[in-house]
C-alpha positions in Angstrom: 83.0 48.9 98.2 80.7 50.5 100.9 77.2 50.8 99.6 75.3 54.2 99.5 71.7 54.2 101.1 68.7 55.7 99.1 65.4 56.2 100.6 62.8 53.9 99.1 65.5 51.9 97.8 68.1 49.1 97.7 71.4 50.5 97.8 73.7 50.4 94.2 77.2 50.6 94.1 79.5 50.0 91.5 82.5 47.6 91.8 86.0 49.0 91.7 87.0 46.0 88.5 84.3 47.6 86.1 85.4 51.2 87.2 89.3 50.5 86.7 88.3 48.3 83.2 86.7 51.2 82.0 88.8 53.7 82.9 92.0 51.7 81.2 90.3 51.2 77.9 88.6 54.9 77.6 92.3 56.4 78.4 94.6 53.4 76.2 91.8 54.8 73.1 92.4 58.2 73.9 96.4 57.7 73.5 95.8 55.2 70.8 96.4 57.7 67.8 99.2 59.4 68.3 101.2 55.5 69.7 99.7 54.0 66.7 101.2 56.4 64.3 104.3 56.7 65.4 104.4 53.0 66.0 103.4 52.0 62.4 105.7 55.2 61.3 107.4 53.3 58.8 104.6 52.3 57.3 103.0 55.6 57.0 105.9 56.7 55.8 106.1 54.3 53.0 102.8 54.4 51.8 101.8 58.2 52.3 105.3 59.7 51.9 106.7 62.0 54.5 109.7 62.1 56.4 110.4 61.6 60.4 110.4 65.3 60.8 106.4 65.4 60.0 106.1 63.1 62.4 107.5 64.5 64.8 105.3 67.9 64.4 102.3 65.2 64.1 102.7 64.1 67.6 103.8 67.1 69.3 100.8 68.8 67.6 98.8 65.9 69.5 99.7 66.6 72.5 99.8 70.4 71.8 96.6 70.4 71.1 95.5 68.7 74.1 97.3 71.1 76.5 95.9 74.5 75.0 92.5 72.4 75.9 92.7 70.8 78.4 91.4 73.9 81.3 88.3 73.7 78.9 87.9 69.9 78.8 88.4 70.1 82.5 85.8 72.8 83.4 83.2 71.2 81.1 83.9 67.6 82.6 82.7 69.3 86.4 79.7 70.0 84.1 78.8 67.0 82.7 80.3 64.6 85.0 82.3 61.7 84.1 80.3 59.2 82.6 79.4 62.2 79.4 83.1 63.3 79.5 84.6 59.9 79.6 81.7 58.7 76.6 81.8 61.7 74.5 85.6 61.9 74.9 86.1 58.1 73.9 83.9 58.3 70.8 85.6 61.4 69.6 88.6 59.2 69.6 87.4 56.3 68.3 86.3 58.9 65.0 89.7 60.2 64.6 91.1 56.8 64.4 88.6 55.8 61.5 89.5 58.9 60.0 93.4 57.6 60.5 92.3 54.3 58.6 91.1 56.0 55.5 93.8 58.5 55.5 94.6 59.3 51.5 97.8 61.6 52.1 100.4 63.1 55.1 98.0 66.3 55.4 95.3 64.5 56.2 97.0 62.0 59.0 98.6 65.1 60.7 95.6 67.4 60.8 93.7 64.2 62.0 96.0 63.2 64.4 96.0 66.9 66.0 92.3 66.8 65.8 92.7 63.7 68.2 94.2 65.6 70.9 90.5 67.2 71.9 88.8 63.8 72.7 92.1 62.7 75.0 92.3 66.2 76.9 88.8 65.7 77.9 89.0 61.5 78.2 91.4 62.1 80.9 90.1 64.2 83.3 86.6 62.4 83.1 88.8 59.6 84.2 90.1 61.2 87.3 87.1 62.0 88.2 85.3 58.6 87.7 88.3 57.0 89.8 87.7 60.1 92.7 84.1 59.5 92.7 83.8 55.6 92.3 86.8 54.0 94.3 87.4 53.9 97.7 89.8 56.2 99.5 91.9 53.4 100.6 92.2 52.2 96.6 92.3 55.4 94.9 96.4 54.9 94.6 95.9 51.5 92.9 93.3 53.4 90.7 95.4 56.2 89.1 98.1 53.6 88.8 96.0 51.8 86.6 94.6 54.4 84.6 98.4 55.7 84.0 99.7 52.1 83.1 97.2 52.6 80.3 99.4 54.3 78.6 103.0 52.5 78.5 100.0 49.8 77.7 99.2 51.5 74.8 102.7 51.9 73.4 103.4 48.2 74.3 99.7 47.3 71.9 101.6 49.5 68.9 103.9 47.4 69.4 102.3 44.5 69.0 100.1 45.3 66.1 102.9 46.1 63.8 104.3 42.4 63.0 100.3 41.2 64.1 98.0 43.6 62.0 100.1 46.0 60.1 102.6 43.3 58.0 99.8 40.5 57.5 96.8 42.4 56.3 98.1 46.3 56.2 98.3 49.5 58.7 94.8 50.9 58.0 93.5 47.6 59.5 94.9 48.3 62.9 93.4 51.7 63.1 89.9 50.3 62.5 90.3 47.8 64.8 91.2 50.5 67.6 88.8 52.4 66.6 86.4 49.5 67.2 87.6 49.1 70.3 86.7 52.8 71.8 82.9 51.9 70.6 83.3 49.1 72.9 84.8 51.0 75.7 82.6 53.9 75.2 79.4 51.4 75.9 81.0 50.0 79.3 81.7 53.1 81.2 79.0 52.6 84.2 76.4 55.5 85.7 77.5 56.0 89.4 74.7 56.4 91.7 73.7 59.8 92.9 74.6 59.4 96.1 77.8 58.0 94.8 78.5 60.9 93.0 78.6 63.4 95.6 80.2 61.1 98.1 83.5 62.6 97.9 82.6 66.1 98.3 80.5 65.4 100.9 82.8 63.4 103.1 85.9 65.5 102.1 86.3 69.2 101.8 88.6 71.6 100.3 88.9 75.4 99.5 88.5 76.4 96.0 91.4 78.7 95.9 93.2 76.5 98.2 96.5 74.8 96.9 96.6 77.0 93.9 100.3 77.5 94.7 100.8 73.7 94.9 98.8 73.2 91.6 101.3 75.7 89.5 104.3 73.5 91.0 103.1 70.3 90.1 102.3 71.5 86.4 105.4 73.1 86.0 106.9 70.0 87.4 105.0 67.5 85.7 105.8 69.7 82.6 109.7 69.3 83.2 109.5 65.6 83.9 107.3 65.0 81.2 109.4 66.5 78.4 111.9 64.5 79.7 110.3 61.7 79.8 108.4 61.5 76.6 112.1 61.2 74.5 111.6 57.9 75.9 109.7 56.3 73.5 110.5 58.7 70.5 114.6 58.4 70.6 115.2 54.6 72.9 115.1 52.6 69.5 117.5 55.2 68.2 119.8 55.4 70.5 119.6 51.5 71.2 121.0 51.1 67.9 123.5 53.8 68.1 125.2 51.8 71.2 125.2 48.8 69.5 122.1 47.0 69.4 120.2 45.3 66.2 117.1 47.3 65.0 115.1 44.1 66.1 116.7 44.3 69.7 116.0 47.7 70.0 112.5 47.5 69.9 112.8 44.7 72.3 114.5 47.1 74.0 111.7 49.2 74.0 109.4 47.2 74.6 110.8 46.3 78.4 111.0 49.8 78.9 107.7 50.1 78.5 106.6 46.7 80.4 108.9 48.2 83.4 107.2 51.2 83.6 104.1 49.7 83.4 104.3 47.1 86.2 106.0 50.4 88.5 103.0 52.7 88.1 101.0 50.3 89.5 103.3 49.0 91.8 103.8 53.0 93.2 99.9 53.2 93.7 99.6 50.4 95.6 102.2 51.5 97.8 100.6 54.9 98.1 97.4 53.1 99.2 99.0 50.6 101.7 101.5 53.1 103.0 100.2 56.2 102.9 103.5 57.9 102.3 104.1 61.8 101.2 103.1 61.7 97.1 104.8 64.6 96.5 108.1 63.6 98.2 107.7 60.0 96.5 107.6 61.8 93.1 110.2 64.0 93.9 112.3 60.6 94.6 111.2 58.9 91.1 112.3 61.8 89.2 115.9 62.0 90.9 116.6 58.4 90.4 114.8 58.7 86.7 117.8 61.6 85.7 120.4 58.4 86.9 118.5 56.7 84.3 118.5 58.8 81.6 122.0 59.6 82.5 123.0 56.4 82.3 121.5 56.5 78.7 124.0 58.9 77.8 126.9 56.1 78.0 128.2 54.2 74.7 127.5 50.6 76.7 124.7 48.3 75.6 124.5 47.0 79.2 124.4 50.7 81.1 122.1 51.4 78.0 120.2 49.0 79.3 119.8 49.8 82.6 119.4 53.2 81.8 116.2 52.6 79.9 114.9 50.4 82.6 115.6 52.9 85.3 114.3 55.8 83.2 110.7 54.0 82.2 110.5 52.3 85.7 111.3 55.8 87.9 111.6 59.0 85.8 108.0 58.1 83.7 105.9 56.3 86.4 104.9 59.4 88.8 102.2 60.3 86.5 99.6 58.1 88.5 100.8 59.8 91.6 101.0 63.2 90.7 97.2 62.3 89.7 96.2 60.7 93.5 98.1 64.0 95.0 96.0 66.4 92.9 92.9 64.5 93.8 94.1 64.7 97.6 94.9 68.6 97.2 91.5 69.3 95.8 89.2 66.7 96.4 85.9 68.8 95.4 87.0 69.9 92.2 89.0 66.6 90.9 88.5 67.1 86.8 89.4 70.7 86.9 92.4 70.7 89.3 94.0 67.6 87.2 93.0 69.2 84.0 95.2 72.0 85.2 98.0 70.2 85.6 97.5 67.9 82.7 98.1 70.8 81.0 102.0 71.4 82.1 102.2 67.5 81.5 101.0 67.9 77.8 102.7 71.1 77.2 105.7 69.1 78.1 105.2 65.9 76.0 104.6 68.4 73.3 108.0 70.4 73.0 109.9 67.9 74.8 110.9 65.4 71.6 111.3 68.7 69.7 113.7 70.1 72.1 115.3 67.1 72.2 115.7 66.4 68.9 117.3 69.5 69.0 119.6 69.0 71.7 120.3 65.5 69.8 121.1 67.7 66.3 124.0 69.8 67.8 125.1 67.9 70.5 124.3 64.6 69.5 122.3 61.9 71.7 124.4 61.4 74.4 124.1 65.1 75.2 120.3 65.3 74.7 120.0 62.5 77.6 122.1 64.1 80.1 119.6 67.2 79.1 116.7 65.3 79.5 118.3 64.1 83.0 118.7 67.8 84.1 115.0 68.6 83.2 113.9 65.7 85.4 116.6 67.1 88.7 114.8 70.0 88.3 111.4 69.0 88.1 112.0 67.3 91.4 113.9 70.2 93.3 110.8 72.0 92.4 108.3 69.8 94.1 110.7 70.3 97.5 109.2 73.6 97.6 105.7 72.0 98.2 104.7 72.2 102.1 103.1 68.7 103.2 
């Protein structure tokens, strides 16, 4: 990474690995409660006794919470600066999930859980801007690939600590352990130099009401494809076993789904680094061949099932990195608030999109909720053709 001159002084940079490590743990904590409750949903429900349709509300309240906040979280992180937002942010989270640990009823896990949806809005663009201010240009792709594959990461770690944490020594256990682990990450995100800092708006400009036009697109956009996207890993298991597969499979199931989508989002910023292609085009692309996916999710076949799911993680849910890289290219001075903006058309959408599909999944059953969440993605991407380059 090219070093920064100071007068009087040595020059400081910060390497790209300890910006990118802290950047994936702050966001995979941020996310952490509202995976980790609906991955140990069984055992919440056992133990504190509530139905699926509480939790449900619990996560959509999650991310509803965050989108109503995130404008805020944005315009206080171009205050701040990343380092307070991304700290602050982190340890708000790591709280809520020792609250989760001790929860004593239902009440108290869904008000906590919505709670958790302040720290996240404001984690996330204190993340975009730590990636805008302390990667190179020619990297920044990579970077918001690897801050997005936090969170399939996240899902995959739920996962994980079900048969690892949550069956050996209980559920609560899990949630203090990832709350122990935001402490941790909150203590390794670095202090960019000055100079560092303002690097990016010094070397690249851009008019603050320029793109506004743009910005409303890709929120509406990322809004569509995210409501889409997130009945992914609320209805796969569901629908896996409707077509045929074991409950066990299923989450296997699941779980390459999410590795797919993972290894994608950072393939896809690497490719926007090295190619330099046209991100909003390239999106556009991923969300067309994501509706074939979820489509494809719509047919009672265990095999199309499963190419459906691996086509719908690895296309229609891995633009988020690059809908991140082409904000920060639109508005390069004003990083934190422009993705905060449309963060919040991608949260709104996680929010209602489970409910609405649930919904769709009530009346018309599964098969029709899929092909519904494959029309919200086609339109999400004819939308972003109306974006000049």
């Amino acid at each position: 990474m090219p070093a920064v001159a100071v007068a009087g002084q040595r020059p400081r940079t910060i390497g790209v690995p300890r910006v990118l490590s802290s950047v994936a743990a702050v966001v995979t904590v941020g996310v952490f409660p509202v995976f980790l409750v609906g991955g140990l949903g069984v055992q919440l429900q056992q133990d504190l006794g509530f139905g699926a349709a509480l939790l449900g509300v619990a996560a959509a309240g999650f991310f509803g919470v965050a989108s109503a906040s995130s404008r805020t979280m944005g315009w206080l992180v171009e205050r701040i600066g990343a380092r307070a937002g991304m700290r602050i942010g982190v340890l708000g989270s790591s709280l809520c999930l020792f609250g989760l640990a001790v929860a004593p009823n239902a009440a108290w896990l869904l008000g906590l859980l919505w709670v958790a949806g302040l720290p996240n809005s404001l984690a996330q663009p204190a993340s975009n801007l730590l990636i805008a201010q302390g990667i190179p240009a020619d990297r920044r792709g990579m970077g918001f690939g690897v801050k997005q594959s936090s969170i399939p990461a996240a899902t995959l770690l739920a996962g994980v600590a079900v048969p690892a944490v949550a069956l050996t020594v209980g559920w609560r256990w899990v949630f203090v352990i990832a709350g122990a682990l935001g402490l941790v990450a909150a203590f390794s995100v670095p202090r960019l130099p000055a100079a560092e800092r303002s690097a990016t708006s010094r070397t690249e400009t851009s008019g603050r009401n320029a793109g506004r036009g743009a910005l409303l697109l890709l929120a509406i956009s990322g809004g569509l494809g995210s409501a889409a996207a997130n009945a992914l890993g609320a209805f796969v298991t569901t629908t896996a076993v409707e077509v045929g597969f074991s409950p066990s499979a299923a989450g296997l199931v699941l779980s390459l789904g999410s590795a797919t989508g993972l290894v994608i989002r950072l393939c896809a910023g690497v490719l926007a680094d090295r190619k330099n292609p046209n991100l909003v085009r390239m999106i556009t692309a991923m969300l067309l061949i994501g509706s074939i996916g979820f489509g494809l999710m719509a047919v009672d076949s265990p095999a199309v099932f499963l190419i459906g799911v691996s086509v719908g993680f690895g296309a229609g849910w891995a633009w988020p990195g690059l809908l991140n890289f082409a904000v920060a290219k639109l508005a390069p001075d004003r990083v934190a608030s422009a993705t905060s903006f449309t963060q919040t058309g991608i949260y709104l959408g996680g929010s209602l999109g489970p409910l609405l599909f649930g919904v769709f999944a009530e009346h018309a059953g599964l098969a029709g909720a899929w092909l519904a969440a494959g029309i919200a993605a086609i339109i999400a991407g004819i939308l972003l053709l109306f974006i000049r380059r």
